[in-house]
C-alpha positions in Angstrom: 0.0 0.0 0.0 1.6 3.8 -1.0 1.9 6.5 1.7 -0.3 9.3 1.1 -0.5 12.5 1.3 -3.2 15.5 0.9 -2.5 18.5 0.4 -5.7 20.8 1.4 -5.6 24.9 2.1 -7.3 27.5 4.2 -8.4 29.3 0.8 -7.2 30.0 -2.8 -3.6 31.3 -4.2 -2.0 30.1 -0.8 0.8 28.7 -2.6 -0.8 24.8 -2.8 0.1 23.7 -6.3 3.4 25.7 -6.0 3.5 23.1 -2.5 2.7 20.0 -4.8 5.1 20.8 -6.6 7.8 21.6 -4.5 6.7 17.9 -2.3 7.2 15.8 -5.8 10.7 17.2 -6.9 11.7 16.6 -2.9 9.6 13.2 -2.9 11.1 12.1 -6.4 14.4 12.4 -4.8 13.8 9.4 -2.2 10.8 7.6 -3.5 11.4 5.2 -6.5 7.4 6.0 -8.0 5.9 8.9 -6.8 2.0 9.5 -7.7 -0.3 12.6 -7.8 -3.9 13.0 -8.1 -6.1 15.6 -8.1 -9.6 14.3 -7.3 -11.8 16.8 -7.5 -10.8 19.3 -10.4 -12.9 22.7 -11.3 -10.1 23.9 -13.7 -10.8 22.0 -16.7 -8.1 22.2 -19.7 -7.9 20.0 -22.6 -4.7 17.5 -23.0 -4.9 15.6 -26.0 -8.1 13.8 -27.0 -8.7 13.8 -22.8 -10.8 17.0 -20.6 -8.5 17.4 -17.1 -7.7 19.4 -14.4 -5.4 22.1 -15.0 -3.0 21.3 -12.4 -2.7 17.7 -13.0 -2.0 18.4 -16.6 0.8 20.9 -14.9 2.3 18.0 -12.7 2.4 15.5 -15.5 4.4 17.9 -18.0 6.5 19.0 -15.4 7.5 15.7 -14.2 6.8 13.3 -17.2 3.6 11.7 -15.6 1.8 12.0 -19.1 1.1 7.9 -18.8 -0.8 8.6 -15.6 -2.7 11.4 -16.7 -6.0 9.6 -17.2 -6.3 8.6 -13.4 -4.6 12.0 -12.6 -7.8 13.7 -12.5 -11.0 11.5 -12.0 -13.5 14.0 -12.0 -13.5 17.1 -13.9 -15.9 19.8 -12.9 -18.0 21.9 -15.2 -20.2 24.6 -14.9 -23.5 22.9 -15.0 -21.8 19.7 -12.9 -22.8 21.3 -9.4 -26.7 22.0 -10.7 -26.7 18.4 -12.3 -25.6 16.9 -9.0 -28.8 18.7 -6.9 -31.0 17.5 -9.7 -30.4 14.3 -9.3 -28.9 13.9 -12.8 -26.0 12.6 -11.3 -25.1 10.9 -8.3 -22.3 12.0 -6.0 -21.2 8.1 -5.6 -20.7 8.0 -9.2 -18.1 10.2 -8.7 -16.8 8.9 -5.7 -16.5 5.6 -7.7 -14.5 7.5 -10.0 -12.0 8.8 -7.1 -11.7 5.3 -5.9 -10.6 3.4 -9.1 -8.1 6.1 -10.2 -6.6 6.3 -6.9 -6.1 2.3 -7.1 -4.7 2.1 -10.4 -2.3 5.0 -9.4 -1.8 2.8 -5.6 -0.5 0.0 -7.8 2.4 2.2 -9.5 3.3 4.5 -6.6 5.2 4.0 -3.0 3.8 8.0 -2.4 1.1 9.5 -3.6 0.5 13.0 -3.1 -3.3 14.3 -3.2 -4.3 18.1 -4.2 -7.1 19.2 -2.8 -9.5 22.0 -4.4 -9.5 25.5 -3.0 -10.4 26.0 0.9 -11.8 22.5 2.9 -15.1 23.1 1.9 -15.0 23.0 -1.6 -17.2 20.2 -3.3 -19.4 20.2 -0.4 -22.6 20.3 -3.0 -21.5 18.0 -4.5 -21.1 15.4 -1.1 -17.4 15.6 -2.0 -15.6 18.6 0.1 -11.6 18.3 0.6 -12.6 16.7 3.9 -14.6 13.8 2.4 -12.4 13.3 -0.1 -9.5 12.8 2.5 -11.9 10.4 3.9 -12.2 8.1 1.2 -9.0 7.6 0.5 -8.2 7.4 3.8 -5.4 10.5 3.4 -4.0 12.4 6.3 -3.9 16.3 5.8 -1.4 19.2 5.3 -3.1 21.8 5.5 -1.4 24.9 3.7 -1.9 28.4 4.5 -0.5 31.7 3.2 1.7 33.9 6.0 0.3 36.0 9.0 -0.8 35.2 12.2 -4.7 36.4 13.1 -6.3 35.8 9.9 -4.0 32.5 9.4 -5.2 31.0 12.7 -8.9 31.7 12.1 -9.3 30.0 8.9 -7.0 27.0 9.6 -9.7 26.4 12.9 -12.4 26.4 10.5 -10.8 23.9 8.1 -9.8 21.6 11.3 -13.5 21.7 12.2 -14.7 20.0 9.0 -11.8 17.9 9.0 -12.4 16.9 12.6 -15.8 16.5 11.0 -15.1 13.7 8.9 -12.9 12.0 11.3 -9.6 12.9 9.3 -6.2 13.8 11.0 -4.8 17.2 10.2 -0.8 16.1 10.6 0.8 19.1 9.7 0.1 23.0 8.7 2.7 24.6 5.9 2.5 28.4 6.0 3.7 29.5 2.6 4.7 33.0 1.6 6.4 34.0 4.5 8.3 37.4 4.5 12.1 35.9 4.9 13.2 38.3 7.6 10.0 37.3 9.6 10.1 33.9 8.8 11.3 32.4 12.3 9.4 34.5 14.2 6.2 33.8 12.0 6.3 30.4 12.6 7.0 31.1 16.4 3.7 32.7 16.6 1.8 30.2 14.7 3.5 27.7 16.7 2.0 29.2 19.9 -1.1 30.3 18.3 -1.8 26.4 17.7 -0.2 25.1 20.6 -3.8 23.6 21.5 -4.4 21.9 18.3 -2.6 18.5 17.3 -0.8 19.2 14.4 2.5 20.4 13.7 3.8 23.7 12.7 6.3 23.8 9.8 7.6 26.4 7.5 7.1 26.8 3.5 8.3 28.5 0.4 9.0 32.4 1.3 7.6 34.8 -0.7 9.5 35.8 -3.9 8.9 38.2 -6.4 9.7 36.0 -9.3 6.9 33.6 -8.4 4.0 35.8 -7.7 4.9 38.3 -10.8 3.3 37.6 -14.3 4.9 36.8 -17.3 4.6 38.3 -20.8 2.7 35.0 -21.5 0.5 35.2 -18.5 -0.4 39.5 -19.1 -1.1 38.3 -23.4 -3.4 35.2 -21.8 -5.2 37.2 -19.5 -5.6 40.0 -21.4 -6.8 37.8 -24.8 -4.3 39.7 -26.5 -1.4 38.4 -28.9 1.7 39.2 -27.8 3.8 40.8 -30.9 7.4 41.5 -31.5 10.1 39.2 -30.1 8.3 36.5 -29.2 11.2 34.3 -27.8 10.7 36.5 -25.0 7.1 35.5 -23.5 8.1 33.9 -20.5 10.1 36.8 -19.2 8.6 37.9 -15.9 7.3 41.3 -15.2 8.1 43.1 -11.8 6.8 46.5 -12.6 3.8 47.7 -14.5 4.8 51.7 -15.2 2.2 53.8 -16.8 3.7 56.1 -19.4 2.0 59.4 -18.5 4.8 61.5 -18.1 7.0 63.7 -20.8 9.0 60.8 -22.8 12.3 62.2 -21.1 11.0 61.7 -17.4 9.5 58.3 -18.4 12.7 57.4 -19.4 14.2 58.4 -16.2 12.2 56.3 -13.8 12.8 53.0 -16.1 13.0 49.8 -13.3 14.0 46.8 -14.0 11.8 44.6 -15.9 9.1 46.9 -16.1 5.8 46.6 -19.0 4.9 50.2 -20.1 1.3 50.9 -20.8 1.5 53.9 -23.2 -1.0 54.9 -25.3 -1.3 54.7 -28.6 -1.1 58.5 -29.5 1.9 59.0 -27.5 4.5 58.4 -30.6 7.4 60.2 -29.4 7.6 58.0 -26.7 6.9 54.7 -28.1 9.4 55.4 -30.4 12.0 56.3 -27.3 10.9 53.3 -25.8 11.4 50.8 -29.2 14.5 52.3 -29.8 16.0 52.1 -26.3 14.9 48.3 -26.1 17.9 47.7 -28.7 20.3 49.7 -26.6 22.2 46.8 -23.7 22.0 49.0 -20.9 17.9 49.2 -21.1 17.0 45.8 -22.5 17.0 44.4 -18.6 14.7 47.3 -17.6 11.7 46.8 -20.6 9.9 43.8 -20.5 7.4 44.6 -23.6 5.2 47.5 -23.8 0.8 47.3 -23.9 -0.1 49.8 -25.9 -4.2 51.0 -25.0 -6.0 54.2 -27.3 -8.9 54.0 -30.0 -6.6 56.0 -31.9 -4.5 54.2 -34.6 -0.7 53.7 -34.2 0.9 56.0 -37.0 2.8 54.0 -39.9 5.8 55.3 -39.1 5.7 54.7 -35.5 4.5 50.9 -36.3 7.8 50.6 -38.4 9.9 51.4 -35.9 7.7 49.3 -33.0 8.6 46.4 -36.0 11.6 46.8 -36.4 12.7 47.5 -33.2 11.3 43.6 -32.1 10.1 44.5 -29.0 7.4 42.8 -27.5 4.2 44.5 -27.2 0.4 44.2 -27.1 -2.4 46.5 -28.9 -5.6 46.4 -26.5 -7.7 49.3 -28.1 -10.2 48.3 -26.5 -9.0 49.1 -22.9 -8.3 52.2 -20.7 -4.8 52.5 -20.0 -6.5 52.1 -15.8 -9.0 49.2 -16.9 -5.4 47.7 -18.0 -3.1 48.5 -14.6 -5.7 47.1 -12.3 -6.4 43.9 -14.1 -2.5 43.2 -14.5 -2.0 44.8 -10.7 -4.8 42.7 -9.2 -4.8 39.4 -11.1 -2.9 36.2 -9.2 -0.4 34.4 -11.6 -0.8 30.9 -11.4 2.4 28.6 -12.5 2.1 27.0 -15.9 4.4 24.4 -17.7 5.7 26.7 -19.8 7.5 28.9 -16.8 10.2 27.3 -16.5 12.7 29.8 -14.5 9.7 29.4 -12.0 9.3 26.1 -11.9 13.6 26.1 -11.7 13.1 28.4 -8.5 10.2 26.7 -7.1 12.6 23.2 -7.1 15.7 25.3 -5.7 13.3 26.8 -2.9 12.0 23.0 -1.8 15.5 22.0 -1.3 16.5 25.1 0.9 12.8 26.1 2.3 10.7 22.7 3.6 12.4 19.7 5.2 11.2 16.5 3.6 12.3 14.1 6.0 10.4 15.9 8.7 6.9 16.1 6.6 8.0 12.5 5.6 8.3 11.5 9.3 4.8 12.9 10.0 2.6 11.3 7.6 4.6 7.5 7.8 
């Protein structure tokens, strides 16, 4: 029988596929055959000829899983799936069926398996099938992951242990992710003591890092439903400043940071031109990333020609405000995709020097 694993979390974007991941490249270093399944899966994305869940189709491209994929992700959630469930259209022990068999075939293969949960505890609850049931069924003890902090932190992991507690299933350890790394120690002191009631153990995650939580050309042209333009070898190069290009062209080019997208608008051709032409020049290439270009009014021919030649990446959203544009890019979460691979390089690096295996190991044998 494999050692399991599940990996739930107080809410979303608390860091718990970055965690799966992290838990395979350590796992894959001492386990022969290490599994992953995501049960219950509300991201659907198609692989192939075959509908899955986003993140399992992540896990299997990044570690070469693509044989498993089809008992990766049991049950795929739709839109209508939650209404068809309540109708009686379909039964929640179809599905549970489902969870079973692919979790067996997977048992066979695998001396760990580690199990992603969806969103907070409750998630699937319509359905009969929350994070808690789920770890249930397969008879999983839980690592519950939680972003940094101490009040808010404590409050929801109590709720999650409630439902847990619920369904009779051990919470073994907590993981708080995205900790500041000058208040790491003393983060986890306070959680420690926070929890000092509760039977589980406190133990430390990935810190926070700029070059995970920051989009990617990629990730601004997907969101965005925009195509990216210009050098295009240059997609996955990650953005950690968004400037808005409202100033004279001179002071613009002044305040330049590192890696930074420029939203200028399409009537401002001196300094699109400035900008095309100083993405050639060594000493800037590091500080411009690309450049989204909003306005109804068209991009003179000139100024095209030199946005051409110059190959620098760019995107024309006419449809947009230059502010509708900062505060979608400002406020949206990047999520990790196969495709990122200095992230995905990081997010391996960080396991090794951030969580100790043998310790998680330890607690769920």
């Amino acid at each position: 029988m494999a050692k399991n694993i599940f990996i739930a979390a107080t809410g979303q974007n608390c860091g718990k596929t970055t965690t799966c991941i992290c838990l395979m490249h350590l796992a894959l270093r001492k386990y022969g055959r290490v599994g992953f399944i995501k049960p219950l899966g509300p991201k659907p994305v198609i692989v192939g000829n075959r509908t899955v869940d986003k993140d399992s189709a992540l896990i299997a491209q990044v570690f070469g899983l693509n044989k498993d994929l089809r008992w990766m992700s049991p049950v795929v959630v739709y839109p209508d799936t939650t209404r068809r469930v309540v109708d009686g259209e379909v039964s929640p022990s179809e599905f549970q069926d489902q969870i079973k068999k692919a979790y067996a075939e997977l048992e066979k293969r695998c001396d760990l398996i580690i199990i992603e949960g969806s969103g907070h505890p409750g998630v699937g609850s319509v359905m009969k099938m929350s994070n808690a049931r789920i770890a249930r069924l397969l008879n999983a003890p839980v690592l519950m992951v939680t972003g940094g902090g101490l009040g808010n932190v404590v409050d929801k992991v109590c709720m999650g242990l409630a439902l847990f507690e619920k369904e009779g299933v051990e919470v073994r350890a907590l993981l708080a992710n995205k900790l500041i790394s000058e208040k790491r120690d003393r983060t986890l002191d306070y959680l420690k003591r926070a929890l000092a009631d509760e039977a589980l153990t406190v133990v430390g995650g990935v810190d926070y890092n700029p070059i995970l939580a920051n989009p990617t050309l990629r990730r601004v042209s997907n969101l965005l439903g925009s195509p990216l333009h210009g050098n295009r070898r240059e997609a996955g190069r990650i953005i950690h400043n968004v400037q808005i290009g409202a100033a004279s062209t001179q002071r613009v080019t002044e305040l330049l940071q590192e890696n930074s997208l420029l939203i200028v608008t399409s009537s401002r051709d001196e300094l699109l031109v400035t900008v095309a032409n100083l993405y050639k020049v060594p000493e800037y290439r590091s500080r411009i990333v690309g450049l989204l270009i909003p306005g109804v009014a068209p991009i003179s021919i000139i100024t095209q020609m030199i946005l051409d030649r110059s190959n620098i990446p760019y995107m024309r959203c006419a449809e947009h405000t230059t502010a509708e544009l900062y505060r979608e890019i400002t406020e949206d979460v990047s999520k990790i995709t196969a495709a990122d691979i200095e992230k995905l390089d990081l997010i391996k690096k960080l396991a090794e020097t951030h969580i100790d295996f043998d310790q998680l190991d330890a607690l769920f044998s």
